[in-house]
C-alpha distance (Angstrom), angle and dihedral (degrees) to the residues before:
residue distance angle dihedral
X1 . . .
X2 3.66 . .
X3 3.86 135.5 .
X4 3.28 93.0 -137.3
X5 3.69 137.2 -7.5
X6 3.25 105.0 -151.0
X7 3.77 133.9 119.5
X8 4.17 139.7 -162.0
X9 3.96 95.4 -87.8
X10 3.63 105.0 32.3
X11 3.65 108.9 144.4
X12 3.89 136.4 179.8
X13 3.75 128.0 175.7
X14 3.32 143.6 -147.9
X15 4.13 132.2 -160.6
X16 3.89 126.6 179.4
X17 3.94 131.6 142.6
X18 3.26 118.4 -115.5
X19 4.17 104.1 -120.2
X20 3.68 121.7 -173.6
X21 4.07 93.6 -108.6
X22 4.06 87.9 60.0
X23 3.73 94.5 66.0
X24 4.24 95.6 31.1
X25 3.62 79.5 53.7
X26 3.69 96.0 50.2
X27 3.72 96.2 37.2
X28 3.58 85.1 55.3
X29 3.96 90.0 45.3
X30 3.70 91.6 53.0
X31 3.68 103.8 25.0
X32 3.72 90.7 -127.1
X33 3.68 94.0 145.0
X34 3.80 97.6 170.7
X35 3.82 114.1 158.2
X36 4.09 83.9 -133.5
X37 4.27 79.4 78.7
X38 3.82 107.9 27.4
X39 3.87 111.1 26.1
X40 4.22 110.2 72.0
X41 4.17 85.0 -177.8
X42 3.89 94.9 57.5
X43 3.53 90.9 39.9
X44 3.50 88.8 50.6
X45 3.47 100.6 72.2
X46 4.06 92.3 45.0
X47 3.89 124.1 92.5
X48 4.11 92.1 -99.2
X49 4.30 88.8 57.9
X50 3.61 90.0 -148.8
X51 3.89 139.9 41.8
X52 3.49 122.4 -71.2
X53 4.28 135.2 -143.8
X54 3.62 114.5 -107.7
X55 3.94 120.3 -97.0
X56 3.71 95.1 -125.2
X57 4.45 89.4 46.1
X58 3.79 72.5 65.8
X59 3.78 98.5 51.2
X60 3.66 87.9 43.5
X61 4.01 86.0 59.0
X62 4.25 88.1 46.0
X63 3.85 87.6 50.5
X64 4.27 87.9 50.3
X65 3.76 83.2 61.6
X66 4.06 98.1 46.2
X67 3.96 82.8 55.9
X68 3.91 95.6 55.4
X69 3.30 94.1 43.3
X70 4.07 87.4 54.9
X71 3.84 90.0 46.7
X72 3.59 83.0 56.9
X73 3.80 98.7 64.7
X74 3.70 87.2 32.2
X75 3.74 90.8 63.4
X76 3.68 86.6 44.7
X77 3.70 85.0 59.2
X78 4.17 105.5 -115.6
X79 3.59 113.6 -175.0
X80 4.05 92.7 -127.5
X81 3.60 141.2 85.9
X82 4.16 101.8 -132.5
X83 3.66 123.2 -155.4
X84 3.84 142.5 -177.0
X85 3.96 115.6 -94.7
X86 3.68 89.3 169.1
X87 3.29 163.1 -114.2
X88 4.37 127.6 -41.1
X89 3.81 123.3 -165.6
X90 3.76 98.1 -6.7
X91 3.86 99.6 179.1
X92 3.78 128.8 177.3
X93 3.69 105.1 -148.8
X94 4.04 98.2 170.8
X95 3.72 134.0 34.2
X96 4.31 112.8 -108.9
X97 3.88 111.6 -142.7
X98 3.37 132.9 -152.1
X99 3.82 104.5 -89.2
X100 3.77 97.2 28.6
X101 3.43 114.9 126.9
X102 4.06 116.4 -135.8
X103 4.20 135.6 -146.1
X104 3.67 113.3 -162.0
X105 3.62 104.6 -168.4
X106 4.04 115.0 -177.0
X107 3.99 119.6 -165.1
X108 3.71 128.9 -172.7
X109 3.58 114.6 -134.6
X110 3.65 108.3 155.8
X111 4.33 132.4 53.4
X112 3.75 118.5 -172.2
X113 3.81 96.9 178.8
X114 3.85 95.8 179.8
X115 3.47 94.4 46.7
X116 4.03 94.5 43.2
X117 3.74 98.6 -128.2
X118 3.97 140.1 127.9
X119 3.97 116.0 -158.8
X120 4.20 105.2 -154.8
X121 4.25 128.2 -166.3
X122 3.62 111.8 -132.9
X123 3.38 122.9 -155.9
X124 3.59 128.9 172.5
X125 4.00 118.2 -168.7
X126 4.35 131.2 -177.3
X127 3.27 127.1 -120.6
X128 4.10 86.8 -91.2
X129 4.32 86.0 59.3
X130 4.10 86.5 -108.8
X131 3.61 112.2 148.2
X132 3.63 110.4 -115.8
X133 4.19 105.0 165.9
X134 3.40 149.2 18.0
X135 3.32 154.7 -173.7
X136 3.62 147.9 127.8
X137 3.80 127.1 -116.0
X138 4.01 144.1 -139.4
X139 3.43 129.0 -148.1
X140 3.75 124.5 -175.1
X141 4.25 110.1 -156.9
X142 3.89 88.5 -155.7
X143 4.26 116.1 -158.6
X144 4.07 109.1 -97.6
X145 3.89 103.7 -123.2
X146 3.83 92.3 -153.6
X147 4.05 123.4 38.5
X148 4.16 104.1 -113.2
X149 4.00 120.0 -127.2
X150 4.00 111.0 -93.3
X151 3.78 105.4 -108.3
């Protein structure tokens, strides 16, 4: 088996629109009760017009994508338990309503082989293909201490 099976390229996506429950249910997760996310009337008198998703709703979307990608190479049968070490530059560089419909695409573009680690692009895009987020992403393909059954 592999450590990882993963290659420069790799790409999964992810698309989901943005309803009001997701970010009442996040803001209630979190408590980040902002009025930017739950109060149409203050947002109303903003630049945006309307209430907008939470940054980190979106990073929680970006982090969806890290996971398939690691059930990927899991499926593929890699000899490594991978984990997050985080996110670089994350940037939100245009409001996401309620009603807009998201695509989280996440790209591999680095390998460091010796030091066990993919580097990812994140980009997530609207429904009008306007880039909305950013980031880029860290996994760590840590050694397996004990050998796993054979499924």
């Amino acid at each position: 088996m592999a450590v990882m099976h993963a290659k420069i390229g790799d790409t999964v996506t992810f698309s989901k629109t943005v309803g009001e429950s997701d970010v009442y249910m996040f803001a209630g997760l979190t408590g980040d009760l902002s009025p930017n996310h739950v109060d149409e009337q203050f947002m109303s008198h903003s630049m945006y017009g309307h209430r907008i998703a939470h940054g980190a709703l979106l990073v929680g979307f970006m982090s969806n994508t890290s996971t398939r990608m690691i059930d990927e190479s899991l499926r593929k049968g890699i000899n490594a338990t991978p984990v997050s070490l985080g996110y670089d530059g994350v940037r939100f560089l245009k409001p996401v309503f309620f009603g807009d419909t998201i695509t989280v695409s996440y790209v591999i573009v680095e390998i460091d082989e010796p030091r066990r680690r993919t580097l990812a692009n994140i980009e997530v895009k609207n429904q009008r293909g306007e880039l909305v987020a950013i980031a880029k992403h860290i996994t760590k393909w840590t050694e397996n201490v004990t050998v796993r059954p054979a499924a």
